[in-house]
C-alpha positions as CSV (number, residue, x, y, z in Angstrom):
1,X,0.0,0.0,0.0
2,X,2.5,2.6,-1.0
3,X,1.3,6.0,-2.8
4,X,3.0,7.2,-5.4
5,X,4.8,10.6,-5.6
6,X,5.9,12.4,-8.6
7,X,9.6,11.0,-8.3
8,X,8.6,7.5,-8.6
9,X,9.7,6.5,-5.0
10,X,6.9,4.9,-3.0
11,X,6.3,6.2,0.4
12,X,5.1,3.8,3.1
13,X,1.8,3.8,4.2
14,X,3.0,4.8,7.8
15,X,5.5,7.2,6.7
16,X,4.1,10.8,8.6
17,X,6.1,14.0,6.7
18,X,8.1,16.0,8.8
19,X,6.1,18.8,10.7
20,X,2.8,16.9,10.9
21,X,1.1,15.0,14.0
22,X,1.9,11.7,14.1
23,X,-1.3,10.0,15.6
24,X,-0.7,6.4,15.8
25,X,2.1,7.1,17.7
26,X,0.6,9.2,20.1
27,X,-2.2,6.7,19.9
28,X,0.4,4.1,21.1
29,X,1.8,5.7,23.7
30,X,-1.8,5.9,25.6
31,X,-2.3,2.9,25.2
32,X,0.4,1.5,26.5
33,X,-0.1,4.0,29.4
34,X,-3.2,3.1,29.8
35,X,-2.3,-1.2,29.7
36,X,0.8,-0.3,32.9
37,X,-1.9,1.7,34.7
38,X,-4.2,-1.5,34.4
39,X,-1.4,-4.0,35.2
40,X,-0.4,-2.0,38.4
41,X,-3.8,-1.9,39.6
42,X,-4.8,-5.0,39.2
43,X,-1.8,-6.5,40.8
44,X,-2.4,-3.8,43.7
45,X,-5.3,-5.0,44.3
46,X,-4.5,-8.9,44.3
47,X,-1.5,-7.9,46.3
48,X,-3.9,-5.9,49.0
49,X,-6.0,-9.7,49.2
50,X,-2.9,-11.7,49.2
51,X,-1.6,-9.6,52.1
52,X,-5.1,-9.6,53.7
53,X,-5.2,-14.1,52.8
54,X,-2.2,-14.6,54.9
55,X,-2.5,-12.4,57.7
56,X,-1.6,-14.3,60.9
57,X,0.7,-16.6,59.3
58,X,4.3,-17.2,59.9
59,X,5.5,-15.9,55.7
60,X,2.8,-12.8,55.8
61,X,5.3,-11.3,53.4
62,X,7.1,-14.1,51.7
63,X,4.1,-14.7,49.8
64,X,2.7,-11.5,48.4
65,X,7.0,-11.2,47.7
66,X,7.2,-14.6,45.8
67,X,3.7,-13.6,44.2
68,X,5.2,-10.3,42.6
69,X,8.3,-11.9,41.5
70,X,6.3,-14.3,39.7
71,X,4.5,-11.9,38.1
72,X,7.4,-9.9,36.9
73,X,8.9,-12.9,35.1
74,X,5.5,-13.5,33.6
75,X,5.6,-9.7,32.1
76,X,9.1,-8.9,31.9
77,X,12.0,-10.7,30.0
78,X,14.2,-11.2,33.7
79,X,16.8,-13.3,31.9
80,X,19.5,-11.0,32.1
81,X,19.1,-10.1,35.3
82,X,21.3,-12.4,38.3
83,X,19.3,-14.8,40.0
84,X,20.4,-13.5,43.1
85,X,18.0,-10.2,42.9
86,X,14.8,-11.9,43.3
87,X,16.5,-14.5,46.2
88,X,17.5,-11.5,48.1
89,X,14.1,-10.2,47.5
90,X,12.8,-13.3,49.3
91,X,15.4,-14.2,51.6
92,X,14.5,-9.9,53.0
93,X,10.7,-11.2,53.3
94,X,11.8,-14.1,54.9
95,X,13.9,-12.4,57.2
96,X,10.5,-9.9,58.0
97,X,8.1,-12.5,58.9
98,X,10.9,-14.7,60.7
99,X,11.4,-11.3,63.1
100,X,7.7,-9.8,63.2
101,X,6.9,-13.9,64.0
102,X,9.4,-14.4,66.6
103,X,9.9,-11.1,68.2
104,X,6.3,-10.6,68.8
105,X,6.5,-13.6,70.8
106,X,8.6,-12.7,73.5
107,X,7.7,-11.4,76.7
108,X,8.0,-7.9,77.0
109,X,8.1,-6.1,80.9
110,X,5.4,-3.3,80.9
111,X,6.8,-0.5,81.2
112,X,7.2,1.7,84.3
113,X,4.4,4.3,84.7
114,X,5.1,6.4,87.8
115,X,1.9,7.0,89.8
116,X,0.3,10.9,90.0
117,X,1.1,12.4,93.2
118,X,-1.4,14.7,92.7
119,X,-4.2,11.8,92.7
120,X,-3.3,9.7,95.9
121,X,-3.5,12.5,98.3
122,X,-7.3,13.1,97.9
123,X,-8.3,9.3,97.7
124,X,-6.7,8.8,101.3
125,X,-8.4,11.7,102.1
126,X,-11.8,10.3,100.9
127,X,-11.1,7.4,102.4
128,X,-10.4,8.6,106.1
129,X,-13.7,10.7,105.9
């Protein structure tokens, strides 16, 4: 689907001429906008039930982590990347829940709370009368 031009050289059908509005492209790029927007926000929200799913268990984080890692190699060619980023990645959720699991365990001393002077006088007092 080429046009002719006066020359004899066929133009492309997608050639734009310099100094006019490309559309498609612009078309494009909304679209593609408009797809990220719709990926993020529906993994945001799977994310928010995964998160809300394994509340109260000991890998709280692990999962939603491994879940979004996942997804990433589903969208994204990762191969060039080093294994070792999405391990870390999991081995810091690991390391979140194994401290929020275990630390909250542990038996904490209330702490201190000196008693108002200003309080005890007039209970004796109302005691005594």
């Amino acid at each position: 689907m080429a046009a002719e031009s006066s020359h004899g050289h066929a133009h492309p059908s997608w050639f734009v001429a310099p100094g006019e509005t490309d559309v498609f492209a612009w078309f494009s790029i909304v679209l593609i906008l408009l797809a990220i927007y719709g990926i993020v926000t529906l993994y945001a929200a799977f994310d928010r039930w995964a998160e809300h799913q394994s509340k109260g268990t000991p890998l709280a984080k692990t999962i939603p982590t491994m879940l979004t890692i996942a997804l990433l190699y589903e969208l994204f060619p990762l191969s060039h990347f080093n294994i070792l980023l999405p391990l870390s990645a999991i081995l810091i959720a690991l390391m979140a829940d194994w401290s929020r699991f275990n630390l909250g365990r542990r038996d904490v001393p209330e702490p201190m709370v000196e008693p108002d002077l200003s309080t005890e006088p007039q209970a004796e007092e109302a005691e005594r009368v």
